[in-house]
N, C-alpha and C positions, 0 to 999 in steps of 0.2 A: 574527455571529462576529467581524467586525472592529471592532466599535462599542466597545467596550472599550481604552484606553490596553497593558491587558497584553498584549491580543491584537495589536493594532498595531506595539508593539513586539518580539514574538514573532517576526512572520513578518517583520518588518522584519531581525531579524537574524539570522533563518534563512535568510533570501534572500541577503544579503549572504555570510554565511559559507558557502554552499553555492558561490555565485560565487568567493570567496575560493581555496575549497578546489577547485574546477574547474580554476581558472585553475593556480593552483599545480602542480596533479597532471597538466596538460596541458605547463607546460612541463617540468617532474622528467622527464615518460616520452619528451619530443621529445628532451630534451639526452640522457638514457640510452640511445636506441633511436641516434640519432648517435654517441655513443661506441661502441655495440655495434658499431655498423657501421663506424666506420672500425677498430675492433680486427679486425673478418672480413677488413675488405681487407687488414689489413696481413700478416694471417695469408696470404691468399692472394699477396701479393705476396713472402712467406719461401717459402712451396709451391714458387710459380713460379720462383725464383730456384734453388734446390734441383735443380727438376726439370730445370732450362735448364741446368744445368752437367753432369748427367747425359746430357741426350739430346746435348749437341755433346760431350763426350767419346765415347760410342757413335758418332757421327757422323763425329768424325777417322780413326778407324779404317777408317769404309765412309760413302763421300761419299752413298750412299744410304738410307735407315732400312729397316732390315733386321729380320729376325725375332727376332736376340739384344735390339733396341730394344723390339720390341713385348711381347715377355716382360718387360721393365724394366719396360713402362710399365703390365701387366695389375700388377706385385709392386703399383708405386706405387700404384696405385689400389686394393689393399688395404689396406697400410698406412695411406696418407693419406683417403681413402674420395672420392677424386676421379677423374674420368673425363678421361681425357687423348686429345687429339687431335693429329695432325701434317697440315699441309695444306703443298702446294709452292707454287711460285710463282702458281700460275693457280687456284688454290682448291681445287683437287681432293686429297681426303682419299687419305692413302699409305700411313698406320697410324693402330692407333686402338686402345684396351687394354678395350674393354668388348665387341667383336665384331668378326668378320671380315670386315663388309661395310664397303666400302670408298664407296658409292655416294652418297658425299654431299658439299658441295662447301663452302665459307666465301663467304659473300658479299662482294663486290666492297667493298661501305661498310663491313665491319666490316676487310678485307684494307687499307681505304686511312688508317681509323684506326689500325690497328696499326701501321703504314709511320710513321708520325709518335710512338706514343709507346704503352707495352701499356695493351688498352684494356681496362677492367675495368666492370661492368653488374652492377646485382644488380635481378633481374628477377623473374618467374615460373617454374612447372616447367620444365625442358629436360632433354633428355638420357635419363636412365632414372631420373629421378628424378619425382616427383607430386608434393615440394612444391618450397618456392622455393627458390631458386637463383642463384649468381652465376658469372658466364661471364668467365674473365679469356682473352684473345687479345695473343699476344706475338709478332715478325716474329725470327726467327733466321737469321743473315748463317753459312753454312756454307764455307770453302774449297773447291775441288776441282778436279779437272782437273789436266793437267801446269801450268797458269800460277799459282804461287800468289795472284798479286793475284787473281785468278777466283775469285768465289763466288758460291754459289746458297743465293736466299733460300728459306727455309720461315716456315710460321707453326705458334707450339703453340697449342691451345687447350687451358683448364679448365675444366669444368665441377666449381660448389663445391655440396654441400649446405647450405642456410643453413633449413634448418626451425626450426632453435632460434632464429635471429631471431625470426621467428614465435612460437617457445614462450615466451620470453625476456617481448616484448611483450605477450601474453596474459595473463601471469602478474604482470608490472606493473601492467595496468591493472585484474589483478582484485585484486591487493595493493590499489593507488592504493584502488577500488570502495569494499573490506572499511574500509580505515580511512579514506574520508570518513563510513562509515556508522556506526563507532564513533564518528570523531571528534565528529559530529553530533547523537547521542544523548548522546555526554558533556557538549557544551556545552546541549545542548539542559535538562538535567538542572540543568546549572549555573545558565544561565540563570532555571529555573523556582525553583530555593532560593534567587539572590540573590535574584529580583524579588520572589518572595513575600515575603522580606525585608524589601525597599526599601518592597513596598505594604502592609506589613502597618500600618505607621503612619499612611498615609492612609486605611485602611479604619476604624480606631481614629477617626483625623476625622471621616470622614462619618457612622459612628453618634454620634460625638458631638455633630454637628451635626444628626443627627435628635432626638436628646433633646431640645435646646436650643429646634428648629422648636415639640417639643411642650410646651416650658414647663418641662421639666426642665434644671435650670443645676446639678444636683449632679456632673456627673459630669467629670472633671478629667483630663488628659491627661499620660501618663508621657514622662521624658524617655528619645530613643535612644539620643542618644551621637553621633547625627548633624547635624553642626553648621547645614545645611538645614530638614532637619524639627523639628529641636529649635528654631527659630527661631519655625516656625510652631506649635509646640505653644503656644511660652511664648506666642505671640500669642493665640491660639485660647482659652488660660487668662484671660488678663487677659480680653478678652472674653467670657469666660462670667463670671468676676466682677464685671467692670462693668455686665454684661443684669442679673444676677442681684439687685445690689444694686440697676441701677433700677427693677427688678421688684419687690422689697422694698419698698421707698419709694413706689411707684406703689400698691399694696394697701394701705400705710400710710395713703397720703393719701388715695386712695379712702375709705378705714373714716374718715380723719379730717374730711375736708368732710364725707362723709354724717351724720357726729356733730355737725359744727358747722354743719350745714342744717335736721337733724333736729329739733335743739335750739330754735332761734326760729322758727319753721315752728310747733313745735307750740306752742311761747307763742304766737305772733299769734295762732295758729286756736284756742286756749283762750279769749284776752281776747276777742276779735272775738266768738266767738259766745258769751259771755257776754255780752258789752253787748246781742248782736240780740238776746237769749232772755232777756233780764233778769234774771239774775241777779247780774251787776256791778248795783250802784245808779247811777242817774244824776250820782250828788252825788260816784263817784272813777270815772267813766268817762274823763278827761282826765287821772289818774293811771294807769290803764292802755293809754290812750292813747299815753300817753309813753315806757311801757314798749315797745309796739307800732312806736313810731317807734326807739326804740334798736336796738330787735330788728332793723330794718330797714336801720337804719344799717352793722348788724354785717354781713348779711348781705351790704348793696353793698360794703366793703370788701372781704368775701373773693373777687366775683364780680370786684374790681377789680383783684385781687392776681395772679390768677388769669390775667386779661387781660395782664398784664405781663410776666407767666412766658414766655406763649406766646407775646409781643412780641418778648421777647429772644432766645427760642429759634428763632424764623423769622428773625431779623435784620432786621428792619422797624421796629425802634426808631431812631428816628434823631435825635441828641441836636438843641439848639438854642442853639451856644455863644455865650458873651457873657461880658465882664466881670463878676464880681463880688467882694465881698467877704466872703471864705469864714467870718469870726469873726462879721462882724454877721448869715450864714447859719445857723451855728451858735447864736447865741443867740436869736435869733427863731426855732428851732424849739426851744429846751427850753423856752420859755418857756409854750408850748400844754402841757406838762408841770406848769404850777404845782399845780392841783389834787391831782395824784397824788404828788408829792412832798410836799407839805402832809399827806397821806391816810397815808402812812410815814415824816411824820418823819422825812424826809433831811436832810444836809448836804450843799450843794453846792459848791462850789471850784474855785477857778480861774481863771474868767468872766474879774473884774474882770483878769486879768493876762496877758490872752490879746492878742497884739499884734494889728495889721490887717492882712492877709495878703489878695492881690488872686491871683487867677486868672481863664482860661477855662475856664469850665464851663459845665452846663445848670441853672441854677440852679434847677428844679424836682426835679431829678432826684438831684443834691448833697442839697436840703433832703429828699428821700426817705431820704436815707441817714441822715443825719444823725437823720433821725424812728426809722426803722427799729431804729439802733442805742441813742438815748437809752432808747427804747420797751423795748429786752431787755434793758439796765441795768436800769430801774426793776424790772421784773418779777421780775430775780433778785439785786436787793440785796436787804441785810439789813436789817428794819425799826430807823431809826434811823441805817443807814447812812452812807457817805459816797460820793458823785458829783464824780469830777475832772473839768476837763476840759483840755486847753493845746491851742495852735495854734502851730507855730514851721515856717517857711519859709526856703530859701536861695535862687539863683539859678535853679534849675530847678524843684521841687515845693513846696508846702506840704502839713505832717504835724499833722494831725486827732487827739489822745488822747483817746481815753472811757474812764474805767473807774470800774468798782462793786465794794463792798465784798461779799464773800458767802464764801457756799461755792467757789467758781471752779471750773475744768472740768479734767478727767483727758488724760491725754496722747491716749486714744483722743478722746476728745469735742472736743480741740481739731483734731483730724486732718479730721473730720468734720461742724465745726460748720457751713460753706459751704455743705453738701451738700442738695439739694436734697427739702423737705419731711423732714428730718430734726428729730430731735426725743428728746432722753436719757429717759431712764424717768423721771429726776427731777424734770425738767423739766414731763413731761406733768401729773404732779401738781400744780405749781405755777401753772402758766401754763393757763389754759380758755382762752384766747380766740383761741391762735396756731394756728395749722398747719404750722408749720416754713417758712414761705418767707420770710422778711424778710430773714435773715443771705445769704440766695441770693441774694435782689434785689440784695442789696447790695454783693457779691460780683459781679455783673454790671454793675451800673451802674459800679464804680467801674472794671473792667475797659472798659470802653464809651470808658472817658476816657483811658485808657492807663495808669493805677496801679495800684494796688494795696493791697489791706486784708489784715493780718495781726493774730493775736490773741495773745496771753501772758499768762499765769493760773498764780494757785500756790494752789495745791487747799488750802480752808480760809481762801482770805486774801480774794484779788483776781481778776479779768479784766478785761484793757485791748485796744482794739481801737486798731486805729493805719492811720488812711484818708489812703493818700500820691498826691497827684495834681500831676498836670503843672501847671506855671503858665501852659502857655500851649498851642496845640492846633493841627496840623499838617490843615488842612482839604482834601482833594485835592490838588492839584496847588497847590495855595497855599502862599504862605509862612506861617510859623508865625503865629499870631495872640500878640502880645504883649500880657503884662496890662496893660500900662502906658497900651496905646493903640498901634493901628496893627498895622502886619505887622513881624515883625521880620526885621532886613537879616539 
């Protein structure tokens, strides 16, 4: 029952609020039940004051309380609904306005507080009363006798009915009771339509995130309005589209090695077992031989490309820098190109006017790129084409230009071209031998070095690749490695 966030939170602030509202309604009825009560005292101290100028005027008259007093004091205790008592000096009752027995006496402790100041008690029943009650006791200084300084003390007592205290508090705390238990069901109420609220977008999550678990990436999360969860939507989105598109590209490339395995896999095992089964002749067995050793070539390239991929993406590539010089890197890898440029009738440019440009780099991994990129020029020039190339360097980077003549790439295709095993519809047609991972490698290596490859193509004309790297490389805790030679200061 508690395993749940909503539920946690639940009793979490139903507890609190019940606390809240205890406390609250404990002191409301302490501070009201003391205003009540000193409003009864004060009541009884206007009574007492009333009825003390009553009994000593009766009293002037007859230095002793007499029967016209006790008729006064039966009226008073109708009208005011109090029981009034006279006791003498020694405690013993003299009149008394609720019966004519006299037989009862004021105790000594309540006679010695009175002496000092009227003593007022709100107590239990007394009196002829069954519920509670407050007893006010007052000392009254009488004249008498021929000496007028001569007086003789008496005491009154009251006896209050305070049952409405009683009713007063009762009726508080069943008020107080009634509206914790509205109060509690309303918030309870509240509570349950914000949170359902609040959770309603997390629950939107976690089915999203079940589809996702199951391979489903179509399903796309609404914005609330809540700058929180709308945070975590947009996050949640971008990550379903980035699963989604490596999910894509991961079945692409799947479908595509298995087409570029399947492919010389069934050449070999065609040639092979024609040579064993004799049906190649003996006299072009070294021509399908050769064919057999291409196929084989083709295929260690891709198992190599492959390794590379997974190199980078563990982080276990680890370059091996050193001086070089990046032009004479550059033309010693187009140069492994001659045939195929010969085979299209290119034009190439540039070369001769490419200055010498020194960096550190891993100079196997440079001439990767440089293969990589010269490699998807040739494939997507135009037969007859033209192949640039320039090298220009400042104080920090040297920048790498390749570019071919062709059709060139659309704003999506250049957004995209990086992207791993990616590969245009166009392209597939033209290009059999690739599988989309070169522009990636290459795009990784040049990142490895701390630069950067960026492309620019005007659809129908050109695409130019432009590989900008550090001239010099920042090794741990080392100082920079200068191309020039040495560490730089």
């Amino acid at each position: 029952m508690l395993n749940s966030i909503y539920s946690r939170i639940f009793y979490l602030c139903t507890v609190v609020l019940l606390f809240a509202c205890s406390l609250t309604g404990l002191v409301t009825l302490s501070y009201a039940n003391r205003m009540h009560q000193k409003e009864a005292k004060d009541r009884c101290d206007t009574t007492a004051k009333n009825l003390m100028l009553e009994v000593q005027a009766y009293m002037q008259e007859d230095a002793a309380p007499n029967a016209a007093l006790r008729k006064r004091l039966e009226e008073f205790t109708r009208s005011e609904n109090v029981d009034c008592y006279i006791f003498d000096s020694d405690g013993r009752c003299v009149t008394r306005s609720d019966s004519n027995i006299t037989e009862i006496t004021l105790s000594p402790a309540l006679r010695r507080k009175a002496d000092k100041e009227p003593y007022y008690e709100l107590g239990g029943a007394s009196g002829n009363y069954m519920e509670a009650t407050a007893t006010w006791v007052e000392r009254i200084e009488q004249a008498g006798g021929t000496d007028p300084e001569e007086t003789t003390g008496y005491y009154m007592m009251m006896i209050f009915p305070m049952g409405y205290l009683s009713e007063f508090s009762s009726k508080l705390i069943t008020l107080l009771a009634v509206s914790l238990i509205v109060i509690g069901i309303a918030c309870a109420m509240l509570f349950y339509l914000n949170t359902t609220r609040v959770l309603s977008p997390v629950l939107q999550v976690t089915k999203a995130a079940e589809l996702y678990a199951k391979g489903d990436f179509s399903q796309r999360l609404q914005q609330t309005g809540d700058p929180e969860m709308d945070r975590l939507t947009t996050t949640m989105n971008h990550m379903a589209d980035f699963i989604d598109r490596n999910e894509r590209s991961r079945r692409r490339f799947v479908s595509d090695v298995s087409h570029e395995l399947k492919t010389p896999i069934t050449s070999i095992g065609g040639f092979v077992n024609g040579i064993l089964d004799g049906t190649i002749p003996q006299a072009e067995e070294k021509k399908y031989l050769r064919i057999v050793s291409s196929e084989v070539d083709r295929m260690s390239r891709l198992v190599h490309t492959m390794l590379n991929i997974s190199r980078f993406e563990e982080g276990t590539m680890a370059p091996r820098f050193e001086r070089a010089d990046i032009t004479h890197l550059l033309i010693k890898t187009i140069l492994l190109f001659e045939n195929k440029v010969n085979a299209k009738s290119l034009f190439v440019e540039g070369l001769d006017e490419c200055p010498r440009a020194i960096a550190v780099v891993d100079k196997d991994l440079v001439q990767q790129v440089f293969y990589n990129l010269t490699e998807n020029a040739i494939k997507f020039v135009n037969k007859e084409g033209t192949l640039s190339f320039a090298v220009d360097s400042d104080d920090e980077h040297v920048n790498v230009h390749i570019r071919n003549t062709g059709e060139g790439l659309t704003e999506e295709e250049i957004s995209r071209v990086f992207d791993r095993f990616y590969k245009t519809d166009e392209s597939r047609g033209k290009d059999t031998t690739g599988v989309g991972l070169g522009l990636s490698i290459v795009s990784r290596i040049v990142a490895l070095h701390g630069g950067q490859v960026t492309v620019k193509s005007v659809k129908g004309e050109y695409t130019e690749f432009i590989v900008t790297l550090p001239r010099y490389q920042r090794i741990g805790d080392e100082k920079p490695k200068d191309p020039k030679g040495g560490n730089q200061a």
